[in-house]
C-alpha positions as CSV (number, residue, x, y, z in Angstrom):
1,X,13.5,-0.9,-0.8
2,X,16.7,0.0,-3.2
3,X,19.5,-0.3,-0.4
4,X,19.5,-4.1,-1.1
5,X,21.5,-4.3,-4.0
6,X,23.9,-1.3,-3.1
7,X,24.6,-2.5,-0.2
8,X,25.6,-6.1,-1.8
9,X,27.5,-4.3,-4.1
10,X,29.4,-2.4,-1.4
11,X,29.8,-5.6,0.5
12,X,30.3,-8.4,-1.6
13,X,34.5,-8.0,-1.5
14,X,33.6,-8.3,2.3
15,X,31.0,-10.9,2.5
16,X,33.0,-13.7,-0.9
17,X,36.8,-14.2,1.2
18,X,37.7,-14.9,4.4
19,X,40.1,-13.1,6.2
20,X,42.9,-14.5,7.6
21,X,43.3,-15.1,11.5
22,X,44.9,-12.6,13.0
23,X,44.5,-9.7,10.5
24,X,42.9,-6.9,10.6
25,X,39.8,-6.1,8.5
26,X,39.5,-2.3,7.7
27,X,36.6,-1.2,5.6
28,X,37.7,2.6,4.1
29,X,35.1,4.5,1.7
30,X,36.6,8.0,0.4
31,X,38.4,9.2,3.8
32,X,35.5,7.8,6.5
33,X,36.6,5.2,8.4
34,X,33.7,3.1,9.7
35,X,35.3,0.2,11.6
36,X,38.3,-2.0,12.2
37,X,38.3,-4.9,14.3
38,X,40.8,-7.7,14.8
39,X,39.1,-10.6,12.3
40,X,40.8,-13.2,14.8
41,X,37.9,-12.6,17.5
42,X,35.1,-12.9,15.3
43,X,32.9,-15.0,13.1
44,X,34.2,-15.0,8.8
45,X,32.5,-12.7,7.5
46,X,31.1,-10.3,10.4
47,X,30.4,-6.6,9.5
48,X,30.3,-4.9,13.3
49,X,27.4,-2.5,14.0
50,X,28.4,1.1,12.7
51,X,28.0,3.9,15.9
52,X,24.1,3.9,15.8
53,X,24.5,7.0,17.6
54,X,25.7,9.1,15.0
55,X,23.2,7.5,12.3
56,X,20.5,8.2,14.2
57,X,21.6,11.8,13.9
58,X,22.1,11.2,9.9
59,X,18.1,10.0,10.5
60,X,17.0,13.0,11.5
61,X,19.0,14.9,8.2
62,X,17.8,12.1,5.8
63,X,14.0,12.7,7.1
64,X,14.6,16.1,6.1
65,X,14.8,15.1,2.6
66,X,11.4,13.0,2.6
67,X,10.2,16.7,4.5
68,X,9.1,14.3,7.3
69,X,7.1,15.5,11.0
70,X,9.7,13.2,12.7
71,X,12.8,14.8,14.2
72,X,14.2,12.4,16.1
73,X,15.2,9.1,17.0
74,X,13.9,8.1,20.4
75,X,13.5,4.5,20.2
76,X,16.7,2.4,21.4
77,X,18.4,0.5,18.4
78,X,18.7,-2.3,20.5
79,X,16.4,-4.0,23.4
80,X,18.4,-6.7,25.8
81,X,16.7,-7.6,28.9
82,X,19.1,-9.8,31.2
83,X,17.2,-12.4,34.0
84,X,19.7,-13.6,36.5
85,X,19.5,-16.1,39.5
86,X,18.6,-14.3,43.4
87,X,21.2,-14.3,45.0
88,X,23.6,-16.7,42.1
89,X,27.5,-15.7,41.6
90,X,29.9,-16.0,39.0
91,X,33.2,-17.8,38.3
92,X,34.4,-14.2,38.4
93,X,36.2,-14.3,41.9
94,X,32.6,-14.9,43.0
95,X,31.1,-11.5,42.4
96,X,27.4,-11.8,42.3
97,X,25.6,-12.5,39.0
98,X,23.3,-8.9,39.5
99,X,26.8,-7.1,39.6
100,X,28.3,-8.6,36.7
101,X,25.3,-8.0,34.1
102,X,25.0,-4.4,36.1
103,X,28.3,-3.7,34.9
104,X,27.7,-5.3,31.4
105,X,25.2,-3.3,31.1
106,X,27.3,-0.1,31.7
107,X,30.1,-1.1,29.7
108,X,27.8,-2.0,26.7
109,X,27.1,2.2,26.7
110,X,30.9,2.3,26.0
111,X,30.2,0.5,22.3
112,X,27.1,2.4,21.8
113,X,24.8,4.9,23.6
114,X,21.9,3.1,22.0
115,X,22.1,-0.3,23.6
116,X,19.8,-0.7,26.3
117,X,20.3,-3.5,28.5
118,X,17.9,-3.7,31.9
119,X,18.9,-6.4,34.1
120,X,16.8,-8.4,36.7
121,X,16.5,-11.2,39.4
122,X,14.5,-13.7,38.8
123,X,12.4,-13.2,41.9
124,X,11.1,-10.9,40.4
125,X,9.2,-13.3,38.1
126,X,7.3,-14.9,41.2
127,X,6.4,-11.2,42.4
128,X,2.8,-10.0,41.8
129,X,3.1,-6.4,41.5
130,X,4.5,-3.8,39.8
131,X,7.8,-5.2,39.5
132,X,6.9,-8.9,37.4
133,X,4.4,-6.6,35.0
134,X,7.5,-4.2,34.4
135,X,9.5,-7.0,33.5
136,X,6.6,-8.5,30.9
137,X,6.1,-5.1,29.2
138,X,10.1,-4.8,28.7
139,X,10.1,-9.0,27.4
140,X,7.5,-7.4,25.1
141,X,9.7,-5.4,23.3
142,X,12.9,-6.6,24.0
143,X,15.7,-7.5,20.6
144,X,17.3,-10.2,23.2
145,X,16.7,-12.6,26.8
146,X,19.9,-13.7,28.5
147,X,19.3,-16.0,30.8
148,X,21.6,-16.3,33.5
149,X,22.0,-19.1,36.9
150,X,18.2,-19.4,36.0
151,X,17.4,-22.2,38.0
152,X,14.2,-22.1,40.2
153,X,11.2,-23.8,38.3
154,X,8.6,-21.2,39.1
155,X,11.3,-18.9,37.6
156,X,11.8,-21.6,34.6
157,X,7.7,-21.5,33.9
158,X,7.3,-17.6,33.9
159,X,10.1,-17.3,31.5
160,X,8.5,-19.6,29.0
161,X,5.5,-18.0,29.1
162,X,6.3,-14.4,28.8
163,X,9.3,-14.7,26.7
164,X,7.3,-16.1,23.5
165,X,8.0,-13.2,21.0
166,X,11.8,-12.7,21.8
167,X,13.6,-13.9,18.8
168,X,16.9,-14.4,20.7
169,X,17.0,-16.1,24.0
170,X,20.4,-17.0,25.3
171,X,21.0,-19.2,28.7
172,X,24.1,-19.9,30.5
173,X,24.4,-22.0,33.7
174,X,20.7,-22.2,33.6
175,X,17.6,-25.0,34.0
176,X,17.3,-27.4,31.6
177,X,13.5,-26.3,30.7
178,X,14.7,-23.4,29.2
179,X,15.4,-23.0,25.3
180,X,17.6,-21.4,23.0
181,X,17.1,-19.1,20.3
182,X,18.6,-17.6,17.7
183,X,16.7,-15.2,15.1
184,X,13.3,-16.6,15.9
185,X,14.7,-20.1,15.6
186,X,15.3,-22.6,18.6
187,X,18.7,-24.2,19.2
188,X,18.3,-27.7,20.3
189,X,21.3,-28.8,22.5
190,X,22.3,-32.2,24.0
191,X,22.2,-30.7,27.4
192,X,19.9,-27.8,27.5
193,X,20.3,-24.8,30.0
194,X,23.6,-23.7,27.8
195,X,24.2,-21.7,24.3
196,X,27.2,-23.7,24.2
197,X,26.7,-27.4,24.4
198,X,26.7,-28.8,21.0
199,X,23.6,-28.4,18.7
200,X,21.7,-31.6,18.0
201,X,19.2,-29.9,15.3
202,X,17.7,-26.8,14.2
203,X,14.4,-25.7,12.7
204,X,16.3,-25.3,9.1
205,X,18.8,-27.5,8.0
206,X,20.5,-24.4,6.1
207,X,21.1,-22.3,9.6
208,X,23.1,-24.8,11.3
209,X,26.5,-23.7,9.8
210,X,25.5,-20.0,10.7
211,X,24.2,-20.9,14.3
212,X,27.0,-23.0,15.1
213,X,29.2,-20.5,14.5
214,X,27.7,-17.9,16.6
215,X,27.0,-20.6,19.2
216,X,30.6,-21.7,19.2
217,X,32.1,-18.0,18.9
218,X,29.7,-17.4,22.1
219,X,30.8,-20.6,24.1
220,X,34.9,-20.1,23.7
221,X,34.0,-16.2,25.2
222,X,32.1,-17.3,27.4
223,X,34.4,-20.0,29.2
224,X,37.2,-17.3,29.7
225,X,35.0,-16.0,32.4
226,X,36.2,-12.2,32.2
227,X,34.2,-8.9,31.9
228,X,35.3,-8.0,28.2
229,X,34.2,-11.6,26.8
230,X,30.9,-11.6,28.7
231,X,30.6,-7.9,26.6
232,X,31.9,-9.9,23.4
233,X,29.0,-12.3,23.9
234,X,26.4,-9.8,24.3
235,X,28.1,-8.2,20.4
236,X,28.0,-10.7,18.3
237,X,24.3,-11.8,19.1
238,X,23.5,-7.9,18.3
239,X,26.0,-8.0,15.5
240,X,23.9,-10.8,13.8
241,X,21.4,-8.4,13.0
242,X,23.3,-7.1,10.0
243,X,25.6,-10.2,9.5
244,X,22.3,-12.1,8.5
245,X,21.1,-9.9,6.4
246,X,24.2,-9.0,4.0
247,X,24.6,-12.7,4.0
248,X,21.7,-13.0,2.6
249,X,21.6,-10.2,0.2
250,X,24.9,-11.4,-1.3
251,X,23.5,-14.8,-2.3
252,X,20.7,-12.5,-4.3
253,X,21.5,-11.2,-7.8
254,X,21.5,-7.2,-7.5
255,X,18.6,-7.2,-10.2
256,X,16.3,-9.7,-8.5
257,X,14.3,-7.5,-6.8
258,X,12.3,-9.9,-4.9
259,X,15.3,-11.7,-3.3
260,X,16.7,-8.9,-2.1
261,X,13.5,-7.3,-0.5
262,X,12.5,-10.8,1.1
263,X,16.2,-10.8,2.6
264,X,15.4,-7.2,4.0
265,X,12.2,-8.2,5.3
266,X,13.1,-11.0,6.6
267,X,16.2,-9.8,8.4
268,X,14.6,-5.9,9.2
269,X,15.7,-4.2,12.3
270,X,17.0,-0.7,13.4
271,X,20.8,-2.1,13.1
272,X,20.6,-3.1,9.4
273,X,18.7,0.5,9.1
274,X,21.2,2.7,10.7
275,X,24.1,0.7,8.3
276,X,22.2,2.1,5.4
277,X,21.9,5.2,6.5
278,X,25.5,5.9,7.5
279,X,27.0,3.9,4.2
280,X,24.0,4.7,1.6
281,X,21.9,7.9,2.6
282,X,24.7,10.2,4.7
283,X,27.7,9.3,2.8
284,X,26.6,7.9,-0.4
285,X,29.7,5.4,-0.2
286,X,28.9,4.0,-4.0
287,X,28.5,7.4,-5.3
288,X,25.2,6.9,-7.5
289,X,22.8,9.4,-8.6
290,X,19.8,7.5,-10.1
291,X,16.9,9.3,-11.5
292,X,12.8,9.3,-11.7
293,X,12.1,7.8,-15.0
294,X,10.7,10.3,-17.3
295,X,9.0,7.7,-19.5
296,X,6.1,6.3,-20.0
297,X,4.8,10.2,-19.7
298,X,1.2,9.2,-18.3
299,X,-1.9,11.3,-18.1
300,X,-4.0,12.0,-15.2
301,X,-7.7,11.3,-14.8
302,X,-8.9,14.8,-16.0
303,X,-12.9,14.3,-15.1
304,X,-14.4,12.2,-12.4
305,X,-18.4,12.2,-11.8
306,X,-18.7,14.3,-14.8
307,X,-16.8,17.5,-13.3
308,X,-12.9,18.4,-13.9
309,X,-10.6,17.2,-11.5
310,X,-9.1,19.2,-9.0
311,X,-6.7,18.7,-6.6
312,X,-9.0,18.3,-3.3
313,X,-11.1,15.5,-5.5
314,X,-7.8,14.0,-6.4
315,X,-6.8,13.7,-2.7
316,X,-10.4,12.2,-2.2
317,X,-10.2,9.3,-4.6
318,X,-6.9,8.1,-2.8
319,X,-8.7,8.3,0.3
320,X,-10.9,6.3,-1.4
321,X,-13.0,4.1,1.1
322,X,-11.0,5.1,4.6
323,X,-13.9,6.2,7.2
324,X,-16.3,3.7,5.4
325,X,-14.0,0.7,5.9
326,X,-10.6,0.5,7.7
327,X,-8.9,0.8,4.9
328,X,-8.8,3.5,1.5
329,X,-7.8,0.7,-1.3
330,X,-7.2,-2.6,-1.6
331,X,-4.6,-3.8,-3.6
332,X,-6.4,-6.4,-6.6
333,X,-2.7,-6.6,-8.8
334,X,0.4,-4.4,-10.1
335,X,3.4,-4.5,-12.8
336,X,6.2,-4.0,-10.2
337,X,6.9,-7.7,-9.4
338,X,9.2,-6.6,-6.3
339,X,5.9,-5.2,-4.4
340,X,3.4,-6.9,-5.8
341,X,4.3,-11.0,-4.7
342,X,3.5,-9.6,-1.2
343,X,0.1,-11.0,0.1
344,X,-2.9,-8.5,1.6
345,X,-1.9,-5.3,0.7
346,X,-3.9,-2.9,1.9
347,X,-3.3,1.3,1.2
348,X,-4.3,4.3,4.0
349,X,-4.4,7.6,2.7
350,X,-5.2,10.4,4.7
351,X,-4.9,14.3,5.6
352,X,-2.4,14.9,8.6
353,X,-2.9,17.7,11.6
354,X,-0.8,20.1,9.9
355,X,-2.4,22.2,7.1
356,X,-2.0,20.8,3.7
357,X,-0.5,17.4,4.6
358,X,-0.9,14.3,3.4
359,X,-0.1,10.8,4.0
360,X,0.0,7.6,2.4
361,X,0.7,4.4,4.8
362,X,1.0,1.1,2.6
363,X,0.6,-2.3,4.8
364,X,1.7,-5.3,3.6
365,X,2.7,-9.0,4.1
366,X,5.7,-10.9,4.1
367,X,6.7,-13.9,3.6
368,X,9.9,-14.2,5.8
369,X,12.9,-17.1,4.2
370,X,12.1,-18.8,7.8
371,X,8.4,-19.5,6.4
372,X,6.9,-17.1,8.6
373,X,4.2,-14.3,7.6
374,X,5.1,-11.0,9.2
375,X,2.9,-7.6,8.6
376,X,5.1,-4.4,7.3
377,X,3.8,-1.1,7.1
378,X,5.9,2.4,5.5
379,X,4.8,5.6,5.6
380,X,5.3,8.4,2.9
381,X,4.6,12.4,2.8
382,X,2.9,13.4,-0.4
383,X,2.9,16.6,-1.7
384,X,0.8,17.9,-4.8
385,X,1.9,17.9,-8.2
386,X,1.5,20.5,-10.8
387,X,-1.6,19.3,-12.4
388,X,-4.4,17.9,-10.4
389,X,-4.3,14.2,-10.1
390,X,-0.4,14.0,-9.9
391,X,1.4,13.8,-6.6
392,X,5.4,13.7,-5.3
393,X,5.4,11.1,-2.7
394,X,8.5,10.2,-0.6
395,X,9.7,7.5,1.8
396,X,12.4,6.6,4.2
397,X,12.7,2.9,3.6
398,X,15.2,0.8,5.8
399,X,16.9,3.7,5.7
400,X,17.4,4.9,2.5
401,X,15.2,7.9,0.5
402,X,13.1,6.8,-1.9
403,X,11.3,9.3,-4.6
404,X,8.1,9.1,-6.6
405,X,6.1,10.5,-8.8
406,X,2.3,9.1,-9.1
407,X,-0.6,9.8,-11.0
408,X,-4.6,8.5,-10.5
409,X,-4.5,7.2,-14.0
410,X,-8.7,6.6,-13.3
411,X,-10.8,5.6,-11.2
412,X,-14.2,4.8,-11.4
413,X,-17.6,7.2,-10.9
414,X,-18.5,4.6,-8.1
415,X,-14.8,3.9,-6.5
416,X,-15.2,0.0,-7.4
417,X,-11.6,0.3,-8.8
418,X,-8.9,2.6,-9.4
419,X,-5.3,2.2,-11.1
420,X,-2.7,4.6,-9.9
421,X,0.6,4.7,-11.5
422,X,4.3,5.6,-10.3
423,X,8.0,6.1,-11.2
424,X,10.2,6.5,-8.4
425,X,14.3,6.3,-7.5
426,X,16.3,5.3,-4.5
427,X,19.2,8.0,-5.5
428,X,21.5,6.7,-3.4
429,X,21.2,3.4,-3.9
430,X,21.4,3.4,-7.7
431,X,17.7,2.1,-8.6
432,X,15.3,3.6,-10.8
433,X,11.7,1.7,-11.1
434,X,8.2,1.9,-12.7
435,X,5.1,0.2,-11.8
436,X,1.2,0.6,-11.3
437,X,-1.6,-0.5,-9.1
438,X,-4.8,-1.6,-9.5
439,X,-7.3,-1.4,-6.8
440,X,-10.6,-2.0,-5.1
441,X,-12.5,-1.9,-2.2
442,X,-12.3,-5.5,-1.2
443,X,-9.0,-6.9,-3.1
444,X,-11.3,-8.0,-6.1
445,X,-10.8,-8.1,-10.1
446,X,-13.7,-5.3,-11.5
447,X,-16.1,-7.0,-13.2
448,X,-16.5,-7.7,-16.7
449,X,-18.5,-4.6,-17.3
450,X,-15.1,-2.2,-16.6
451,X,-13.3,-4.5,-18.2
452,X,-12.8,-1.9,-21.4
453,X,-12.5,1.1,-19.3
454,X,-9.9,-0.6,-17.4
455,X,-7.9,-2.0,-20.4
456,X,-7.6,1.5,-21.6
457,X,-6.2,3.0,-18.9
458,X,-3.7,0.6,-18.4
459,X,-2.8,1.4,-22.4
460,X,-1.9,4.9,-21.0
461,X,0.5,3.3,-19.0
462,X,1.5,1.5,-21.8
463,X,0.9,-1.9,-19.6
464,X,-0.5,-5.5,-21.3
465,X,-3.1,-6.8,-18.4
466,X,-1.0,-10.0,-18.9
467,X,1.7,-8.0,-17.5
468,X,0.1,-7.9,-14.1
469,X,1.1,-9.4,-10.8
470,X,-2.5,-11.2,-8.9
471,X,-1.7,-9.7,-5.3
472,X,-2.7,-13.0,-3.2
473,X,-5.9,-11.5,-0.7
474,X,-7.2,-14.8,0.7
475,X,-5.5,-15.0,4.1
476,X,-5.6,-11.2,5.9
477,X,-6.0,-11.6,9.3
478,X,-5.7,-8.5,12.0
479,X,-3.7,-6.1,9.6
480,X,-2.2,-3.5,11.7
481,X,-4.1,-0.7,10.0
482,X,-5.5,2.5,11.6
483,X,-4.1,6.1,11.3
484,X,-3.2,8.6,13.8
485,X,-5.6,10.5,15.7
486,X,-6.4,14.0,14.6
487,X,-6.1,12.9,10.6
488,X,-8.9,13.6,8.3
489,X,-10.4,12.4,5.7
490,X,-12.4,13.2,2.6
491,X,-12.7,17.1,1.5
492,X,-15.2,17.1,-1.5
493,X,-16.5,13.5,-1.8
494,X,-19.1,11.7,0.3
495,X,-19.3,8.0,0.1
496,X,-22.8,7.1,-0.3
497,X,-22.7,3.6,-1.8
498,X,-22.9,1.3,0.8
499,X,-22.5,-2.1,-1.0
500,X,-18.8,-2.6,0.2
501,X,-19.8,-1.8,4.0
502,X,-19.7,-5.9,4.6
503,X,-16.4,-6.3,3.0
């Protein structure tokens, strides 16, 4: 979560002045050029998508740091699924629609390998077979709907239904029953049907400016009705990705933690990922170095249920209540504000297939800066420390390394709570951090009788209980939790207690 203030810091000279029209914008770091495009064509302000093809070979090295399983990137960076009239053509000497977005599509490979763009007629939507449930499972995953000479109402009717979870739907030429949308947002127009009539209103007042922008940027490409604008169009709905983000970032002060990580959450996607990994992880553009703080120096558990702690008892208690419940811990509170104003946390720890691996899966939510609550979930590898109830953990987080160092401070003889505490760095990215977590089985304070226990093993981590963030656990519903199939769970411990199997 540390590539949000490097990466305002890298872009702020981009992101504070607007270029002039006609220039060129260049951005150099060290002798890597990473893009130059003619500022005349575009939006102020737009960063284009680095080649996603390259960082998702830089992926694959910067996994090898966090020691991941994962060796590759097979998932597209970006999803567009194009819906065109039967039988419709286009103001380009009449060529047929299906040809033109064929072509698009082909061209788009040209920018970047990892754009995917599948094109269909829209007869296929009033099929029932194979064909109209291929098209729902790709509307499913798609980044992006262009709608195109969509005019048949049957057509019109499928397309509102099945296109509910695409956060950017764009229509040309096209009935007016169907809706823009831009970022998860609809775009009200005065004649609907078209990106580029002009906007009447918008969900948020303070997105007009942006969507205007795009919408008009999209509208003057696409009334030149040639192949390379229709392209253009395509770019700088994908290039929004990023743009939104950084825009975002760079209103945040580089020390406000929970600014930046709302604007990464809110904006995440494999685009702004693969821009931190080229700039940040590959190339380390800002030349930082930050380190694991070595203070506060705090002690591990060293005796749970009367016996010494060892480090297959150690693995246990983070594995906590996983196999009983869905989950291993709860999150009740913690002293890192930046993770801990996230609703319904919930922790999975568990052994992996391979011998002597171990996993730690945090899910999460998020409160988006369009109002919305999304679920995120991260995965680290955690490796034993030198003494039993310390562990190295590591994490590739929108696409930059993160490392920690975490120790079960205690936990209790019957697993009603446990505080765990880490120090950790984002090298790359400049940040060093500190924080601890107290959990349960269902989200809830211990009661008063731990109260002492508990007070004095925050005073190891030389943390006031006033100091603690209240995680908010009143609103959880369908967490995307489960682990992968072949993991197991506890080696030494056997949860008996069955007062938390209602929780």
């Amino acid at each position: 979560m540390a590539l949000e203030a490097a990466a305002t810091l890298l872009l702020l000279p981009l992101l504070s002045s607007k270029p002039k029209p006609g220039s060129y914008l260049s951005l150099r770091l060290r002798t890597n050029r990473f893009a130059t495009y003619r500022t005349g064509l575009l939006p102020p302000f737009t960063i284009l998508p680095l080649p996603l093809r390259r960082a998702a070979v830089s992926k694959e090295e910067a996994a090898k740091e966090t020691e991941s399983s994962s060796t590759a990137v097979t998932e597209p960076p970006v999803r567009i699924v194009a819906l065109v009239g039967q039988g419709s053509l286009s103001p380009l000497k009449h060529a047929p629609w299906l040809d033109v977005m064929l072509h698009t599509a082909k061209r788009l490979k040209w920018v970047d390998e990892g754009y995917e763009m599948l094109v269909f007629t829209d007869n296929v939507c009033q099929a029932d077979d194979e064909s109209a449930m291929g098209l729902q499972r790709e509307l499913s995953r798609a980044d992006i709907l262009i709608i195109v000479a969509v005019t048949n109402q049957e057509s019109v009717m499928w397309i509102q239904t099945n296109s509910k979870s695409v956060q950017n739907v764009i229509c040309f030429d096209s009935s007016p029953n169907v809706t823009n949308k831009l970022g998860g947002s609809y775009v009200h127009t005065e004649r609907k049907g078209s990106i580029f009539d002009k906007i009447v209103g918008f969900s948020e007042s303070k997105k007009i400016n942006d969507s205007e922008e795009v919408v008009r940027t999209v509208s003057e490409a696409w009334e030149r009705h040639n192949s390379d604008d229709i392209r253009f169009c395509l770019l700088v709905i994908i290039n929004a990705y990023i743009r939104k983000a950084l825009q975002c970032l760079n209103q945040c002060s580089p020390v406000d933690q929970v600014c930046n990580y709302r604007c990464i959450a809110s904006y995440e996607s494999p685009n702004l990922e693969a821009f931190s990994l080229c700039v940040l992880q590959k190339h380390n553009c800002l030349e930082l170095d930050a380190k694991i703080p070595e203070k506060p120096r705090v002690a591990p558990m060293v005796k749970f249920q009367g016996k010494d702690l060892c480090h297959e008892t150690a693995e246990d208690l983070f594995v906590g209540w996983l196999g009983s419940l869905n989950w291993s811990w709860r999150v009740v509170a913690g002293q890192n504000p930046a993770y801990d104003q996230f609703p319904c946390q919930y922790q999975l720890f568990y052994r992996g297939k391979a011998k002597g691996s171990f996993w730690y899966e945090p899910v999460f939510q998020v409160k988006t800066l369009e109002g919305k609550m999304v679920w995120r979930r991260r995965r680290y590898r955690v490796k034993r420390g030198k003494i039993p109830g310390t562990f190295y953990f590591s994490v590739l987080d929108n696409g930059v390394v993160s490392n920690e160092f975490w120790t079960i401070v205690d936990v209790s003889d019957d697993l009603g709570w446990g505080l765990f505490h880490y120090s950790g760095a984002a090298r790359v990215a400049g940040q060093s951090y500190t924080g601890a977590v107290l959990a349960s089985p269902d989200g809830a304070y211990p009661n008063d009788r731990e109260r002492g226990k508990l007070a004095f093993a925050l005073e190891k981590c030389g943390i006031k209980e006033w100091e603690l963030y209240t995680v908010d656990n009143c609103s959880c519903i369908d967490p995307p939790l489960g682990i992968p199939e072949g993991s197991s769970l506890h080696s030494t411990i056997k949860i008996k207690d069955k007062k938390w199997a209602s929780v």
